[in-house]
RODO-2510 file (C-alpha; in nm, 4 decimals, decimal comma):
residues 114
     n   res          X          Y          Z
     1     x     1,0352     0,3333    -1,2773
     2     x     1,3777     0,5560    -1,2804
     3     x     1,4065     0,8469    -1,1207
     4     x     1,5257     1,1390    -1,2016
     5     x     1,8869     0,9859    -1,0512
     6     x     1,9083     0,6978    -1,2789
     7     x     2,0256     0,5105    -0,9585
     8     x     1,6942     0,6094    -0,7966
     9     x     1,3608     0,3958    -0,8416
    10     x     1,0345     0,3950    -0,7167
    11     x     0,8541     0,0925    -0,6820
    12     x     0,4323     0,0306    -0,5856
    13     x     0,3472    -0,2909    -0,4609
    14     x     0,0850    -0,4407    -0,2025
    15     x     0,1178    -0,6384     0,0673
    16     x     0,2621    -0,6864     0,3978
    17     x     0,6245    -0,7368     0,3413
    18     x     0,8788    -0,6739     0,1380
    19     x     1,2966    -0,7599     0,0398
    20     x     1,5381    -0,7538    -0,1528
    21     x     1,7720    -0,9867    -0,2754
    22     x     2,0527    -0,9896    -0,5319
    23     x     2,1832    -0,6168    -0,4197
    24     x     2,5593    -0,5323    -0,5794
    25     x     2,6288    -0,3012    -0,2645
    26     x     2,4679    -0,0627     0,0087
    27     x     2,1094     0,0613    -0,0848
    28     x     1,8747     0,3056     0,0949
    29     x     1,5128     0,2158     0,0919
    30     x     1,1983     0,4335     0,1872
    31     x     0,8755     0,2767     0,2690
    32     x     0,5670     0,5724     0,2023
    33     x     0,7224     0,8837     0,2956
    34     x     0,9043     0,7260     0,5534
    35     x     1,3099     0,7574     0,6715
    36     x     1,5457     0,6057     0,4467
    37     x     1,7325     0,3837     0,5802
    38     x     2,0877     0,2071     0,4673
    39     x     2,0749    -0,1375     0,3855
    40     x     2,3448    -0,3604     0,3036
    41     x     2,3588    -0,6701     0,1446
    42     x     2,3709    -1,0746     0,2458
    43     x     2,7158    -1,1577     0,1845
    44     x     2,5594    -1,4761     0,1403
    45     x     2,3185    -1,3974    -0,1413
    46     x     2,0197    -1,3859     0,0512
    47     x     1,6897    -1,1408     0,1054
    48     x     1,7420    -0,8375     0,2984
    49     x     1,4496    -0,7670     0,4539
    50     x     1,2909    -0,3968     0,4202
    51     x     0,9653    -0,4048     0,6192
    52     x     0,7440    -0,6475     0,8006
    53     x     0,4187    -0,5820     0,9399
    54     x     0,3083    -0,3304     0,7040
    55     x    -0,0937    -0,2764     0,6710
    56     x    -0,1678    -0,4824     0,3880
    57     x    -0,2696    -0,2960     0,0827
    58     x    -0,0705    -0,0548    -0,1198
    59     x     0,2844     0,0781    -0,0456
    60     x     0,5420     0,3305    -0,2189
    61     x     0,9134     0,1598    -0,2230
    62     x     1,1369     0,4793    -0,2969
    63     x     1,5136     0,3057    -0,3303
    64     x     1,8425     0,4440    -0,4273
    65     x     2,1698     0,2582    -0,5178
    66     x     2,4726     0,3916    -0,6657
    67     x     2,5724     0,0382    -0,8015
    68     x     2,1827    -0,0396    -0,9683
    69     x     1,9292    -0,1757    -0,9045
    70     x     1,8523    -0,5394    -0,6909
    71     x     1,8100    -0,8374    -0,8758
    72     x     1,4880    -0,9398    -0,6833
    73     x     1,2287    -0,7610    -0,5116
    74     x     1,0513    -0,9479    -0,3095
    75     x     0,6892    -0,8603    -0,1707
    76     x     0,4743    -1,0983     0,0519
    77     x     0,1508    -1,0644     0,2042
    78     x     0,0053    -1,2643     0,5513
    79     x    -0,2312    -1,5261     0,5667
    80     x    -0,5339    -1,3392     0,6638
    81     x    -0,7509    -1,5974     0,9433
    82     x    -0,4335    -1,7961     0,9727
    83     x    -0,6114    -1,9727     1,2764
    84     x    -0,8804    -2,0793     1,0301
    85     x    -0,6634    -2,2400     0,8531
    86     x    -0,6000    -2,5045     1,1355
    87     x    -0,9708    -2,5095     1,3088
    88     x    -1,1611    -2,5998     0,9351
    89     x    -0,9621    -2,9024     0,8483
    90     x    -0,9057    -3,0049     1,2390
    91     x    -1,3265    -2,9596     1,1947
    92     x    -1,4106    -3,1289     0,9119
    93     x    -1,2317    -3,4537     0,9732
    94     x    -1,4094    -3,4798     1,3001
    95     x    -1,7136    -3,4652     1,1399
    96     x    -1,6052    -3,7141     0,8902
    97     x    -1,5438    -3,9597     1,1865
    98     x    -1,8504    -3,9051     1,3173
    99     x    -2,0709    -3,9549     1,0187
   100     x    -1,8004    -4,2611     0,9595
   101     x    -1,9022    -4,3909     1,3065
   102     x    -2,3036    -4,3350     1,2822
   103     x    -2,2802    -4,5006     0,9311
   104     x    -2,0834    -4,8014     1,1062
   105     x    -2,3472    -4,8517     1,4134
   106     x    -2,6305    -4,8004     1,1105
   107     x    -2,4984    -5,1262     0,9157
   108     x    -2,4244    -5,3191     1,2592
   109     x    -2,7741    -5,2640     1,3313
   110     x    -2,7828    -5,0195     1,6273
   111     x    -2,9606    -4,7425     1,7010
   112     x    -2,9403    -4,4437     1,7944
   113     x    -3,2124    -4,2990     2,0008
   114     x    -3,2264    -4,0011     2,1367
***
């Protein structure tokens, strides 16, 4: 929403991260009740980034640009269990191969004792 600066906005979002891309000059950004700090932009075209690492849940973006607002704001959140991500798959196909292999030694007629 505009501020009461019509170059001011105020933006909610959740997650973890956030950037901007698509800024027409220098913008200064403050993340909930934070510093402002001055940002310029890509000369590229790409992201800027405002903050990484956040706690993930809600967040107050407070910005102010005297050339208007960014084309894109970006917001991004972290894989929560990122580690689980490897060790189920990894997991599952080694189970796979070993029901694979006890179904194998089944139909060549071994047993398995124990």
């Amino acid at each position: 929403m505009a501020g009461p600066a019509s170059n001011t906005w105020t933006v909610r979002f959740e997650g973890t991260e956030v950037a901007l891309r698509g800024m027409t000059g220098p913008v200064e950004a403050a993340i909930d009740g934070g510093a402002a700090r001055t940002l310029t932009p890509d000369p590229e075209g790409g992201a800027v980034s405002l903050a990484s690492g956040l706690p993930d849940g809600e967040h107050t973006l407070v910005l102010r640009s005297p050339n208007g607002a960014p084309a894109v704001f970006l917001v991004g959140r972290a894989q929560p269990l990122a580690w689980l991500w490897v060790l189920a798959p990894a997991l599952l196909l080694l189970a796979l191969a070993v029901v694979g292999a006890l179904i194998s030694l089944r139909v060549a007629g071994w047993r398995v004792t124990s």
